[in-house]
C-alpha positions as CSV (number, residue, x, y, z in Angstrom):
1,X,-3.9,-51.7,8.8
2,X,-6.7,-49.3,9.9
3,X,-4.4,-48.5,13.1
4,X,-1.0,-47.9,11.0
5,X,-2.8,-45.6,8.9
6,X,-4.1,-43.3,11.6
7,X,-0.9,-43.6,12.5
8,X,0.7,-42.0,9.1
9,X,-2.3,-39.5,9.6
10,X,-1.3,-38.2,12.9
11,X,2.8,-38.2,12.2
12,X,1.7,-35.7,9.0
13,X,-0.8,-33.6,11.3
14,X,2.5,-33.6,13.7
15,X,5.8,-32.9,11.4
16,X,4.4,-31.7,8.5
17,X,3.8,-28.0,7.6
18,X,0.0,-26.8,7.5
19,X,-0.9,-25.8,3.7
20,X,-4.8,-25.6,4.7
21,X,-7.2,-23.5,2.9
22,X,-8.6,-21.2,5.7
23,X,-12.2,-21.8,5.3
24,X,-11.2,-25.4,6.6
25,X,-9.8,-23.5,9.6
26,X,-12.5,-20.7,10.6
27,X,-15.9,-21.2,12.3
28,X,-18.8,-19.6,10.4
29,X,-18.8,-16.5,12.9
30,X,-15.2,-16.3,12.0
31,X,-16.0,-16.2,7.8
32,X,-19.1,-13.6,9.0
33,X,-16.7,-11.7,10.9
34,X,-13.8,-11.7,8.2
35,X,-16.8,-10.6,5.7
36,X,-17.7,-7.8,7.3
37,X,-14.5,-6.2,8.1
38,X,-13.7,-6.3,4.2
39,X,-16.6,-4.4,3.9
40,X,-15.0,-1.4,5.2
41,X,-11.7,-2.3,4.1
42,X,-13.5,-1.6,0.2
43,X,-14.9,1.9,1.9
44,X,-11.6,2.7,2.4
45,X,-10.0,1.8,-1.0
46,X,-12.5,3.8,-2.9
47,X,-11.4,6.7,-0.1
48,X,-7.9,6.6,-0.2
49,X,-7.2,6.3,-4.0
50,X,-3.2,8.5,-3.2
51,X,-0.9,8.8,-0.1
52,X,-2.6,12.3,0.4
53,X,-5.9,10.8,0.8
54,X,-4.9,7.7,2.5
55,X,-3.7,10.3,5.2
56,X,-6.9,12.4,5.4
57,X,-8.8,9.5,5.5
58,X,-6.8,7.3,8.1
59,X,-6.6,11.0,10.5
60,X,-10.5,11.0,10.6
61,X,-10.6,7.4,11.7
62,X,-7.9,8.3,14.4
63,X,-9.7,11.3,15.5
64,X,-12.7,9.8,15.6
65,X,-11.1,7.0,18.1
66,X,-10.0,9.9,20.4
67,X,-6.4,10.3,18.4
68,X,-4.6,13.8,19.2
69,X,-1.7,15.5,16.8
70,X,1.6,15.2,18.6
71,X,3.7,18.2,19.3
72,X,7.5,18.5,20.1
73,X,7.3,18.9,23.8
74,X,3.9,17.3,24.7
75,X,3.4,15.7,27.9
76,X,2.9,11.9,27.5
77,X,1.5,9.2,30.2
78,X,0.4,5.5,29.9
79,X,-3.3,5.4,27.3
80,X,-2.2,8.8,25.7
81,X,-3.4,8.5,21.7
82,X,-1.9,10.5,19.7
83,X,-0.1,11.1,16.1
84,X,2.3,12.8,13.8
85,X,1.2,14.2,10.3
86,X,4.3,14.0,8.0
87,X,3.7,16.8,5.4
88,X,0.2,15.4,4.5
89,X,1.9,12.7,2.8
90,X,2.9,10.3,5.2
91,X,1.8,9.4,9.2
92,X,2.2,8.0,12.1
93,X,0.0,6.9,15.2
94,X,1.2,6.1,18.7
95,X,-0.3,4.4,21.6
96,X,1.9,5.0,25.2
97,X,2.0,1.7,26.7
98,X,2.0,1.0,30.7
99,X,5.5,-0.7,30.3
100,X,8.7,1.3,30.5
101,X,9.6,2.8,26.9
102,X,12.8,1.7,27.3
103,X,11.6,-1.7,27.1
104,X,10.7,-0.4,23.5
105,X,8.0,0.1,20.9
106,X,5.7,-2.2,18.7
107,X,6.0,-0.8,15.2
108,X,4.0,-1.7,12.2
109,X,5.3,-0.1,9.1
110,X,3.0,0.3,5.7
111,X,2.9,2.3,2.7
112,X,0.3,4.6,1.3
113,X,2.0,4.9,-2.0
114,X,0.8,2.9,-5.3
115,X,1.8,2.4,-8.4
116,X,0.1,5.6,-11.1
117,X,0.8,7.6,-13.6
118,X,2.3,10.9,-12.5
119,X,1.9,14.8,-14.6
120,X,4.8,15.9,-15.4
121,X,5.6,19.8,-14.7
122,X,4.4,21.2,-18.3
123,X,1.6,18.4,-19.3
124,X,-0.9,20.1,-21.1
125,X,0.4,19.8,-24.8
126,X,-2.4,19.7,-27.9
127,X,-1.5,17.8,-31.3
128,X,-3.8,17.7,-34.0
129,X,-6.5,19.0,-32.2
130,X,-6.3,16.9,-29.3
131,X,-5.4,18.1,-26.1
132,X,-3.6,15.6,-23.8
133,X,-1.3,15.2,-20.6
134,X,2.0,14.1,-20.4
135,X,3.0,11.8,-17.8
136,X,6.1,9.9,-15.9
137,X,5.2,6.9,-14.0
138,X,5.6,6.6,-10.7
139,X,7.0,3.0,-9.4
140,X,7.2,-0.6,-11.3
141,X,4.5,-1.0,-13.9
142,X,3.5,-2.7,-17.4
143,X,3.2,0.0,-19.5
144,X,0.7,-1.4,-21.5
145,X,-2.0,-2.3,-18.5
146,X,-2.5,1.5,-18.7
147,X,-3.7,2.1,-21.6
148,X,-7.9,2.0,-22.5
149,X,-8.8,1.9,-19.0
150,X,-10.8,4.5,-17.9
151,X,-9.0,7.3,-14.8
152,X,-9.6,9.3,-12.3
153,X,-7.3,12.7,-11.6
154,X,-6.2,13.4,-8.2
155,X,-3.8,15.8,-6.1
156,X,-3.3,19.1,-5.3
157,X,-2.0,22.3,-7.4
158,X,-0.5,24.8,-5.4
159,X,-0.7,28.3,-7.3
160,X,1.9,31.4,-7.7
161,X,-0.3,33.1,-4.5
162,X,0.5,30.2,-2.3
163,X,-2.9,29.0,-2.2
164,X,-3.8,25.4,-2.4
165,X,-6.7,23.5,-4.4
166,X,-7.6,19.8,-3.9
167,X,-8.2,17.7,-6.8
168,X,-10.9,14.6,-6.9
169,X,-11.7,14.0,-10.8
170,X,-13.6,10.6,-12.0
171,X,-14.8,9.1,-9.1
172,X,-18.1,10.4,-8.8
173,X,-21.2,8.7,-10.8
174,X,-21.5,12.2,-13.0
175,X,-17.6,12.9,-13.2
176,X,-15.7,12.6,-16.6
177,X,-12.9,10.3,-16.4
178,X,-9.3,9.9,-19.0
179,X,-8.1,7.4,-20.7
180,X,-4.9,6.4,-22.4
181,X,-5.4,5.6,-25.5
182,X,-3.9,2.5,-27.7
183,X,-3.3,1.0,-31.0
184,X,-6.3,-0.7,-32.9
185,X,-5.4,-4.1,-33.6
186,X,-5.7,-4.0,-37.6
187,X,-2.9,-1.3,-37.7
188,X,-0.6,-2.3,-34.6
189,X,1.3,-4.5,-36.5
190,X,5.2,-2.6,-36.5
191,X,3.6,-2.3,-32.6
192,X,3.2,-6.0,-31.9
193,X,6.3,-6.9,-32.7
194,X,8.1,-5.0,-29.8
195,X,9.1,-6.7,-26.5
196,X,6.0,-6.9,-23.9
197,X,8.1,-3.8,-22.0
198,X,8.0,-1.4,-24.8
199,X,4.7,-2.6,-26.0
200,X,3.6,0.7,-24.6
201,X,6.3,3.0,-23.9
202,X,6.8,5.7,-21.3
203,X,6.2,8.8,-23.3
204,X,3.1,6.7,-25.3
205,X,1.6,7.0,-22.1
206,X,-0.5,10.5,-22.6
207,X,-4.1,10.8,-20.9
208,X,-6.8,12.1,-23.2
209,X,-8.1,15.1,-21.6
210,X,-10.4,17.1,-24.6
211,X,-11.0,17.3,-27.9
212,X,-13.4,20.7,-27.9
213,X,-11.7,23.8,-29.6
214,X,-12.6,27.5,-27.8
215,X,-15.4,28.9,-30.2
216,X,-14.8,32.4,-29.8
217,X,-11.7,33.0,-31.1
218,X,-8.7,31.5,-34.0
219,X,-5.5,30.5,-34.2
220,X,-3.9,27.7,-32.5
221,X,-4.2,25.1,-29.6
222,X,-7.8,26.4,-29.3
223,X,-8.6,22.9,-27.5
224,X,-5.5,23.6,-25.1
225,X,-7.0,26.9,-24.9
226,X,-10.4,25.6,-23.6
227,X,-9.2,23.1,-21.7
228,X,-7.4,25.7,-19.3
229,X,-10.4,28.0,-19.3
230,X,-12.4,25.3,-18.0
231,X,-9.8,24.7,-15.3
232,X,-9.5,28.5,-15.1
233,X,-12.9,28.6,-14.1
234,X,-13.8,26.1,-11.8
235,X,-9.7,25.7,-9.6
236,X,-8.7,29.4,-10.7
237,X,-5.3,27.9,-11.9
238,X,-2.8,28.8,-15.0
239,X,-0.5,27.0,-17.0
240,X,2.1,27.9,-14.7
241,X,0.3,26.1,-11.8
242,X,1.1,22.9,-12.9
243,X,4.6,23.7,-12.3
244,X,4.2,23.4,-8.4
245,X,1.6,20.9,-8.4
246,X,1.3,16.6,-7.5
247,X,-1.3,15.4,-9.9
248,X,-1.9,11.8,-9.9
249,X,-4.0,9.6,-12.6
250,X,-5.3,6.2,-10.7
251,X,-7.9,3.4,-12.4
252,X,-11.1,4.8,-11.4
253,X,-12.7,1.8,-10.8
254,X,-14.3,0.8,-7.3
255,X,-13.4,-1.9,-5.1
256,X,-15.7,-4.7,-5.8
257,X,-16.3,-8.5,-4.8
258,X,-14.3,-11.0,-7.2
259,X,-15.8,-14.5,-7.6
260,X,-19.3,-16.3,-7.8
261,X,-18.6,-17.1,-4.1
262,X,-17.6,-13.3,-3.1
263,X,-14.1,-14.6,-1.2
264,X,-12.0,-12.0,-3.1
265,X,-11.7,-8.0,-3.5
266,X,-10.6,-6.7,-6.7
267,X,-9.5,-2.9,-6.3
268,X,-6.6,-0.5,-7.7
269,X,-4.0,-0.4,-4.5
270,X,-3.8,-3.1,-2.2
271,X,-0.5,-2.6,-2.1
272,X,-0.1,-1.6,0.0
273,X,-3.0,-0.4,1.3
274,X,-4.2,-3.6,2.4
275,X,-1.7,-4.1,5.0
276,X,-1.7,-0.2,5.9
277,X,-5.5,-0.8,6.6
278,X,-5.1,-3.6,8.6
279,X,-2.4,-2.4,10.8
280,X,-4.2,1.4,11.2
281,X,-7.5,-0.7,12.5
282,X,-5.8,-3.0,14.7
283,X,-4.2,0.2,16.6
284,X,-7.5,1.8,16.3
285,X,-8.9,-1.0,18.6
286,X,-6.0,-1.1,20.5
287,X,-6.8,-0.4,24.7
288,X,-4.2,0.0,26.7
289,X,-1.0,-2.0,25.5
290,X,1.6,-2.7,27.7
291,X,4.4,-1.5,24.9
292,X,3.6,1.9,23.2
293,X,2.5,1.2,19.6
294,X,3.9,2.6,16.9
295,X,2.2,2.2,13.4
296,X,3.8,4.3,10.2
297,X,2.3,4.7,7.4
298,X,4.8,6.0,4.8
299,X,5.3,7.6,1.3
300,X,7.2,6.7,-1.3
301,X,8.4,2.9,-1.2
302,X,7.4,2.3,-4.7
303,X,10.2,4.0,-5.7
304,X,12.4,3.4,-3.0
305,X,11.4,4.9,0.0
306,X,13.6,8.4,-0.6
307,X,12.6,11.8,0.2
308,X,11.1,13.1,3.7
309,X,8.2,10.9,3.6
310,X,9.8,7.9,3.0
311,X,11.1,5.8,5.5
312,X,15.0,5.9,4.2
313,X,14.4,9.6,5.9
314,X,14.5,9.9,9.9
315,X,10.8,11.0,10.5
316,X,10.5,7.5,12.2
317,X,13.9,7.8,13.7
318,X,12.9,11.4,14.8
319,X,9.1,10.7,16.2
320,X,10.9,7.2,18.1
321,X,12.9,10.0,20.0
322,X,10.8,12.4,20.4
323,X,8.3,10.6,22.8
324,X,11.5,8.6,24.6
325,X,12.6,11.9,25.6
326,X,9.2,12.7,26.6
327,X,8.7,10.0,28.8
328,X,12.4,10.2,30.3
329,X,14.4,8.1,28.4
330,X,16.7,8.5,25.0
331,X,15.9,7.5,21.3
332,X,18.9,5.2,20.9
333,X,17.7,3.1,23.9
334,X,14.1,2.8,22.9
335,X,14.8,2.2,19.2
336,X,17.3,-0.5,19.9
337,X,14.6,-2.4,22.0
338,X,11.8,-2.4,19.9
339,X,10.7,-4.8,17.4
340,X,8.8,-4.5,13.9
341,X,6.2,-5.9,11.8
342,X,7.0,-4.7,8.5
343,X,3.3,-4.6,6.8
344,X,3.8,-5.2,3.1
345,X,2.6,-7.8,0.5
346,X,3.8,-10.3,-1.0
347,X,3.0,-12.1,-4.2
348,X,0.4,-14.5,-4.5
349,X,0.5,-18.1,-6.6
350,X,-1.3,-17.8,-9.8
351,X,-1.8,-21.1,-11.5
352,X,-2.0,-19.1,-14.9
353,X,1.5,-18.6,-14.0
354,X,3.2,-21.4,-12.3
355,X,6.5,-21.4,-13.8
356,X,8.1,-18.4,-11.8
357,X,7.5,-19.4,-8.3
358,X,8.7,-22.6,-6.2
359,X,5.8,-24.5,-4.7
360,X,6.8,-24.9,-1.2
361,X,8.0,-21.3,-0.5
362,X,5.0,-19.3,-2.2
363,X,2.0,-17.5,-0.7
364,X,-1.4,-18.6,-1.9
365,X,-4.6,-17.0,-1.3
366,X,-6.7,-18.5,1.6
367,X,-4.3,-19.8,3.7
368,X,-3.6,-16.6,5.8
369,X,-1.1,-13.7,6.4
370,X,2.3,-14.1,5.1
371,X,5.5,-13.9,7.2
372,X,8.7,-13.6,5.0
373,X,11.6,-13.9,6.4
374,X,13.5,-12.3,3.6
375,X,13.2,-10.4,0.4
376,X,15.7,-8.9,-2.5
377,X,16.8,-10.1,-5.4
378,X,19.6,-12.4,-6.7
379,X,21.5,-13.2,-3.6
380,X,19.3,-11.6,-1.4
381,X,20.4,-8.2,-2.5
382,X,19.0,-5.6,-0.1
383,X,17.3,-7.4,2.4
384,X,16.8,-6.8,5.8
385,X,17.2,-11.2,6.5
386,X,15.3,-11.8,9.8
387,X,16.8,-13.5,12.5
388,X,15.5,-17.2,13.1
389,X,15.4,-15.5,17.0
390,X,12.4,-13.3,15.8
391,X,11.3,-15.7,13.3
392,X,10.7,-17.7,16.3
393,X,9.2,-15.2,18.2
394,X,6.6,-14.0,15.4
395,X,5.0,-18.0,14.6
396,X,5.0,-18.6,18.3
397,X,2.8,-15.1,18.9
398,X,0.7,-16.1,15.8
399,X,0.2,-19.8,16.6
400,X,-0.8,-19.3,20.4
401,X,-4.0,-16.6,18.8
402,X,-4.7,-18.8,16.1
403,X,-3.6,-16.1,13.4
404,X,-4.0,-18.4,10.2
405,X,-0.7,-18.0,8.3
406,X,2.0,-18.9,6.2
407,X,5.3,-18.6,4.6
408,X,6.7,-17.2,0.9
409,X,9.4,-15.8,-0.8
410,X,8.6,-13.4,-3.8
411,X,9.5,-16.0,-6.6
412,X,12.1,-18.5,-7.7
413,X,15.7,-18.2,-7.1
414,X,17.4,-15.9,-9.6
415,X,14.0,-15.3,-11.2
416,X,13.9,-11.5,-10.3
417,X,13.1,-10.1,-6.5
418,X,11.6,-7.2,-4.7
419,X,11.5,-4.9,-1.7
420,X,10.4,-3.6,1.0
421,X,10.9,-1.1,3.8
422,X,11.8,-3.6,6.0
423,X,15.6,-3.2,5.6
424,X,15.2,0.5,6.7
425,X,14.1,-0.2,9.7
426,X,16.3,-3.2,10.4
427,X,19.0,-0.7,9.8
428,X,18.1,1.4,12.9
429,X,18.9,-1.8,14.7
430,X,15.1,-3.3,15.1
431,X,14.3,-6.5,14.8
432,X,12.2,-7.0,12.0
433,X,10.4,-9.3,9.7
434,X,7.5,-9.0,6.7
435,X,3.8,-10.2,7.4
436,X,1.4,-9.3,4.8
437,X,-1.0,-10.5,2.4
438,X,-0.1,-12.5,-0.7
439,X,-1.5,-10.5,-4.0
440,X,-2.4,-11.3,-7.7
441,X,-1.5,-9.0,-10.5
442,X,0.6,-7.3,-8.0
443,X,1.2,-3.5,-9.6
444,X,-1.3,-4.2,-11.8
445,X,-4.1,-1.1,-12.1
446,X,-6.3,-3.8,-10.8
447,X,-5.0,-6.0,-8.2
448,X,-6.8,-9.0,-6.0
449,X,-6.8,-10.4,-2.1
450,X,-8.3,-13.1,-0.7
451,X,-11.0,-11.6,2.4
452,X,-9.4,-14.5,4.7
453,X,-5.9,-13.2,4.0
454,X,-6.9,-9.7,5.0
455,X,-8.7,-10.2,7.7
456,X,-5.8,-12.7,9.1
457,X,-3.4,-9.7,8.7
458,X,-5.7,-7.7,10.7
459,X,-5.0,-10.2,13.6
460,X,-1.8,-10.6,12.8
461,X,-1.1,-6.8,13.5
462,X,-3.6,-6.7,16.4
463,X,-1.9,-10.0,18.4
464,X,1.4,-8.2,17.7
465,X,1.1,-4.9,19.1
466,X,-1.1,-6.2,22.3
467,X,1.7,-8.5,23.3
């Protein structure tokens, strides 16, 4: 009896897929070492709060590893370090490999962008003495998880001379920070009875920016007035300025520990910055690959990936070319030959809300990176679909370094869907295929990872781009 059961034991260690929780699978040292990589991984969240700043701040890492801007026309060798600034918005950094580029490149492709409320052109408006900012989202939110949480201002206003000025507001200890404002409950009952989408609806959504009239003077929107006089007097800016500026409101809370037992990071952004970390670090510790590395990090895929600094534009295509013709070959050639990790996240089990995925084809937190194979919605609708071939060859790369991982769709059949910029880059004939780490409250203003999964995506992208 003993015997036959060892037996069941080992057929279930054999066919059976893994579902482990990753602690069961790491050594202490391991745990330590996860640990203290999410330590700066937080660094960087609080950092890196907007695509601007998640370029400045990923630049000064590069440079500080030796990293050089690229220029049309550069001369290029085996070990060179180098990368492409896309508009301040959007980058990419390369590593020339000792192999021939036409055998191809290693891409790993993230986003910088994150959900937020945007200003819109004119958003300084006062109503009963009140002054506030109008706003248009940017990218899929619920409204109301908006509102009565405090928020930090960032961006940069360019003004009629040309001149630029850089915006930080709410992240300091001393800074003020905004809020949107909401319904008490006692009189929100016409409110409450509207769907959970227009709970809060898109034009509700005005930030609270003053309240103070200007003292020397009467007549109207004397707190507009004071509120630009301030900004007059610190940024120099009009009205008008707003016109030709990219503000951004984002939660202004720090990244912080989640859990009696540390294991998780709460933090506005980790998508994707989580996976846009994790790939920039493993090419930071890259030494001399054998394929040139290639990781983007781009703008824009929360709301589809259109414009220059998304990747439906050909700055990828472009840069791909550029350094094949720099090291004697053509872009067509190198692009078809080179394979891609496309580093976004997916969605994360949450057993508050069972009902909306399928059990065996979910991520969950703790058992490591997540590879999926497909994403879209209803039919697969506007998915890349990754070829078993390269299925096969991402779990064999993963499995022989021990990358802890697993496999998940973004929800049930029919139940709704999702993107990323993996079809894009499929489209230029790469093979490619999602890894990234499963999230909770995905697109929420305060979203949460698991330190394992993180730190497993970090090897994920570093075993990749060394093979």
């Amino acid at each position: 009896m003993s015997e036959n059961k060892n037996t069941v034991k080992e057929l279930k260690e054999k066919l059976f897929v893994s579902r482990k929780n990753g602690v069961f699978r790491m050594t202490e040292e391991e745990l330590m070492q996860c640990d203290n990589y999410c330590e700066n991984y937080k660094t960087f969240l609080d950092e890196a709060k907007t695509e601007r700043e998640a370029v400045t701040a990923s630049i000064k890492l590069l440079e500080a590893k030796g990293f050089k801007e690229y220029k049309c026309g550069m001369k290029l060798s085996a070990g060179d370090k180098i990368y492409r600034n896309n508009r301040g918005k959007a980058l990419i950094a390369s590593i020339i490999g000792s192999a021939p580029i036409e055998e191809g490149t290693r891409i790993c492709a993230a986003h910088i962008d994150s959900p937020r409320l945007d200003m819109k052109q004119n958003p300084v408006y006062e109503d009963n003495e009140i002054a506030l900012f109008k706003t248009h989202y940017y990218g899929g939110i619920k409204k109301y998880q908006w509102t009565a949480i405090p928020l930090s201002l960032h961006g940069v206003i360019v003004k009629a001379d040309g001149s630029e000025v850089t915006v930080s507001i709410g992240e300091n200890e001393n800074d003020p920070v905004f809020c949107v404002t909401d319904l008490l409950p006692h009189l929100a009952t016409d409110q409450m009875k509207r769907n959970l989408s227009q709970g809060i609806k898109g034009e509700e959504l005005n930030i609270l920016i003053g309240s103070r009239p200007f003292k020397d003077d009467e007549g109207s929107e004397l707190v507009k007035l004071n509120i630009l006089n301030l900004l007059f007097e610190k940024y120099g800016i009009t009205e008008s300025d707003f016109i030709s500026a990219e503000l951004e409101a984002v939660p202004a809370f720090k990244a912080k520990d989640i859990g009696f037992d540390r294991s998780m990071i709460g933090s506005y952004g980790h998508d994707d910055r989580v996976c846009a970390y994790t790939a920039l670090t493993a090419t930071l510790e890259c030494e001399k690959p054998y394929h040139t590395v290639v990781t983007v990090l781009a703008d824009k895929e929360e709301t589809g990936s259109d414009g220059n600094t998304g990747l439906c534009s050909a700055f990828l295509k472009y840069f791909l070319a550029d350094i094949a013709e720099a090291l004697g070959s053509n872009g067509r050639t190198v692009i078809s030959a080179s394979e891609c990790l496309s580093a976004d996240v997916n969605a994360a089990f949450d057993p508050t809300f069972p009902e909306v995925n399928e059990r065996n084809n979910c991520a969950y937190i703790n058992k490591g990176v997540c590879v999926t194979k497909f994403t879209g919605a209803r039919g697969k609708s506007g998915t890349s679909d990754a070829s078993a071939e390269f299925v096969g060859r991402v779990r064999r790369l993963l499995d022989k370094e021990n990358v802890i991982w697993q496999t998940g769709e973004l929800g049930k059949v029919d139940m709704g869907g999702g993107g990323t910029v993996a079809a894009y880059i499929a489209n230029l004939n790469i093979d490619t295929i999602d890894v990234g780490v499963p999230v909770l409250s995905m697109h929420a203003p305060y979203e949460v990872v698991s330190k394992i999964d993180v730190y497993m995506a970090y090897r994920a992208f570093s075993v990749f781009i060394a093979d």
